[in-house]
N, C-alpha and C positions, 0 to 999 in steps of 0.2 A: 254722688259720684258722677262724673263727666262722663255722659253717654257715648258712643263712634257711631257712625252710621259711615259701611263701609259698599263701596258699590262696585259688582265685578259682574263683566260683559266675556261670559266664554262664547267664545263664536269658534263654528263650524263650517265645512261648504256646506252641508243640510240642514243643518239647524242651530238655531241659538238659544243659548241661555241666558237669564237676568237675574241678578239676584239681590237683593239689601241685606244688610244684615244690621241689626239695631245692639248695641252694645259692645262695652270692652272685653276683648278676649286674656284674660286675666283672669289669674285661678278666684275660684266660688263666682265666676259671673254666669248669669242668666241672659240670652243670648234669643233674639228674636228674628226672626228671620221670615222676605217674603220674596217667591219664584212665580213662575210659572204655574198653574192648578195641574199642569198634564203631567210635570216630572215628580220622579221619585228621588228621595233624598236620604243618602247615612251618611248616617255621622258615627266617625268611623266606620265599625262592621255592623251598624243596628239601623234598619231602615223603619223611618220615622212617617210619621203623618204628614200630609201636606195637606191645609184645608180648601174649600172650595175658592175661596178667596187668594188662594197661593201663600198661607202664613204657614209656618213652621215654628218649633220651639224645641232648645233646649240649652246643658247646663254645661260647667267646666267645674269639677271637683275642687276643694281647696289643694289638693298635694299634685294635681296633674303634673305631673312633670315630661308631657313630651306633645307632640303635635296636635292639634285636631284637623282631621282627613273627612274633609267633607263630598261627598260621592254624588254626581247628578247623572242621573238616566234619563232620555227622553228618545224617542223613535230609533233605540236601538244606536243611542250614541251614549256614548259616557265621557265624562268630564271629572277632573279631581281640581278642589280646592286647598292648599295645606296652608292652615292658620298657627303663627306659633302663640305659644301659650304665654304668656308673662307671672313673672313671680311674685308673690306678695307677699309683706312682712306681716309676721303674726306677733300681736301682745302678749304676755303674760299676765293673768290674774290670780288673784289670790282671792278666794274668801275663805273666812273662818264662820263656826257657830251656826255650824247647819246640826242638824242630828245626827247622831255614831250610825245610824241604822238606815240614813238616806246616803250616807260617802260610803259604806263597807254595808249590804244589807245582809244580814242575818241569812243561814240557807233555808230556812222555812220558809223566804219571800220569793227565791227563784223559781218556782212554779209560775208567781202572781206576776211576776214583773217579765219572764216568758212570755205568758197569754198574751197579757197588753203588748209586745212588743210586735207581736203577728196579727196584733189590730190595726197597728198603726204601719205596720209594712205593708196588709192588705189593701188598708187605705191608699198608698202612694203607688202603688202596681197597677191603680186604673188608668187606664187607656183612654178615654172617650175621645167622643166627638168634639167636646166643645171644645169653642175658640173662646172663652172667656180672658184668654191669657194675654191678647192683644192689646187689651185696656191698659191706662195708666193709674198704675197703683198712687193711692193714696195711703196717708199716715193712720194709722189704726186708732190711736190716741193722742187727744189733743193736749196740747201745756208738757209731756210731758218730757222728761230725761230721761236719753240717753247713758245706760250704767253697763252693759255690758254689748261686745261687738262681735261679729263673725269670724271665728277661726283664733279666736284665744287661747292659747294653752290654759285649761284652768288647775288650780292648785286650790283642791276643796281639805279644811282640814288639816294643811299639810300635808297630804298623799294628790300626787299627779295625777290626774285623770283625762277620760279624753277632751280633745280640744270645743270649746263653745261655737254651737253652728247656727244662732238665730241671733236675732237682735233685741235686747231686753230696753223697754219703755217703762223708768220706774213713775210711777204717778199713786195715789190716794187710793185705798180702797174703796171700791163700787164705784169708781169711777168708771164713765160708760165706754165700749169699746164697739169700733164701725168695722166693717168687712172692709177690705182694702179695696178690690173688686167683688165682681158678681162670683156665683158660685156653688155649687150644689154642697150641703152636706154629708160628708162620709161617715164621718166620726163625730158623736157627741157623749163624752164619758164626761161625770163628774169630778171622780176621784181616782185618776189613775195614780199608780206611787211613786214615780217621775216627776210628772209633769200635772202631775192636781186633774184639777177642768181645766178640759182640754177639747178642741174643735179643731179638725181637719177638711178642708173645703176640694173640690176637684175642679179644675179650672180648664181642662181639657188637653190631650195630648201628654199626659202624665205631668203636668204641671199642677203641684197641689202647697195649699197653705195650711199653716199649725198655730194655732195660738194654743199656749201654756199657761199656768199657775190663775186661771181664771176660779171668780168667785161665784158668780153666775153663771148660765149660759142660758142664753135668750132664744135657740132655736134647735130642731131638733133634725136627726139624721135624712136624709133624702127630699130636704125643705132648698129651694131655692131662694136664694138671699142675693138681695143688691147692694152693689157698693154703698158705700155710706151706711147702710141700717145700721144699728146698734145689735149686737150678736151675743155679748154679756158685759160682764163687768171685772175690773182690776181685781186680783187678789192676792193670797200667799201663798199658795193652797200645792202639796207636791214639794218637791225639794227647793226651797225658796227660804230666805231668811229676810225677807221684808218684804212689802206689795210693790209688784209687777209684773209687765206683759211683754212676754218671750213667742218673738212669731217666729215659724222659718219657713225656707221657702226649700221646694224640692221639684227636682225632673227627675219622677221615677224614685231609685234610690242614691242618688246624687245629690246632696244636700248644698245648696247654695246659697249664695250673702245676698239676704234681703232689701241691702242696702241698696243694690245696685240695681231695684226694679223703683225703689223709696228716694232714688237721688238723691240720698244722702251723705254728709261728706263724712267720713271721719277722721 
């Protein structure tokens, strides 16, 4: 997907501001942003990190439906930016031939699939310092297709379920899988009921990545990983009905289209 880089000069008689900002403002995009190191920034009502370098980061929801209100403070001056949001078209999918007990789970499972689900929100609620999020993401897996895309109504089974929010890479089992970027591990489970082996990375400023339905996993929770490494491998593993690799990308709990840090078209 065709990147923006859009540049706006608030001036003041005391002071000025400068800003970029690297991405389409169009629902599910991931949005990069570099200012000043001395100002503070919300977006909307939530003030964010600004790193020493003046980067900033963050997301646009799939269903935004209304402005984004960007706030700059600096020496007791404020400044508002309003971005409108653009709409996007979401597909329908259908798949069939998953198991009765992964589309409708049993209630014996909601405890299990509970637990996991406040591992993987505690995961995405960190904060940090890092700026790992400034890089340019690469393809996680090579040769493969594209089989499912960000913000798909999916129809598993024939019962609607919620909309698809990662990007599925179908390829061969144990084929190898690279970290997109750098990145600290949060999360390293084998077998969640979801999403199988599963790895969540922190990337800094609540930007975090997910890869799903993995067979392996090559590294372990609080290990730092660089782009490129290999981190496991393709599988089925979790609610899946053939091999592949389901990443997504998140700010916080704002899940966004990976597509559009992956430049890819669809």
């Amino acid at each position: 997907m065709r990147k923006l880089i859009v540049i706006f000069f608030l001036l003041t008689t005391t002071s000025s501001f400068a800003v970029t900002f690297k991405g389409e403002f169009i629902q599910g995009s991931f949005i990069l942003g570099k200012t000043d190191p001395d100002s503070e920034i919300f977006i909307d009502k939530k003030k964010i990190k600004v790193s020493a370098s003046g980067h900033f980061a963050f997301g646009l929801s799939r269903d935004r439906k209304y402005d984004v209100v960007i706030t700059f403070k600096k020496n007791n001056i404020e400044k508002k930016i309003i971005k409108k949001v653009k709409k996007k078209k979401y597909n329908i999918q259908r798949i069939d031939g998953l198991e009765k007990e992964k589309v409708t789970p049993p209630e014996e499972l909601y405890a299990r699939i509970k637990k996991e689900n406040r591992w993987i929100g505690k995961a995405r609620a960190i904060d940090s310092d890092l700026v790992y999020f400034v890089q340019k993401f690469t393809i996680p897996v090579e040769n493969a297709i594209i089989t499912g895309v960000y913000g798909s109504q999916r129809i598993l089974n024939g019962k609607p379920k919620w909309p698809h929010y990662g990007l599925d890479f179908a390829a061969d089992e144990g084929t190898s899988i690279k970290a997109m970027i750098d990145g600290i591990v949060t999360l390293a489970e084998p077998d969640l009921f979801y999403t199988g082996g599963t790895l969540i990375f922190d990337h800094g400023h609540g930007i975090s990545t997910l890869y799903m339905h993995m067979q392996k996993i090559l590294v372990k929770k609080g290990q730092k990983v660089k782009q490129g490494e290999i981190i496991g491998t393709v599988g089925a593993t979790g609610r899946a009905t053939g091999a592949h690799l389901d990443v997504r990308l998140n700010w916080f709990d704002v899940r966004l289209d990976p597509a559009t840090v992956l430049n890819i078209k669809k």
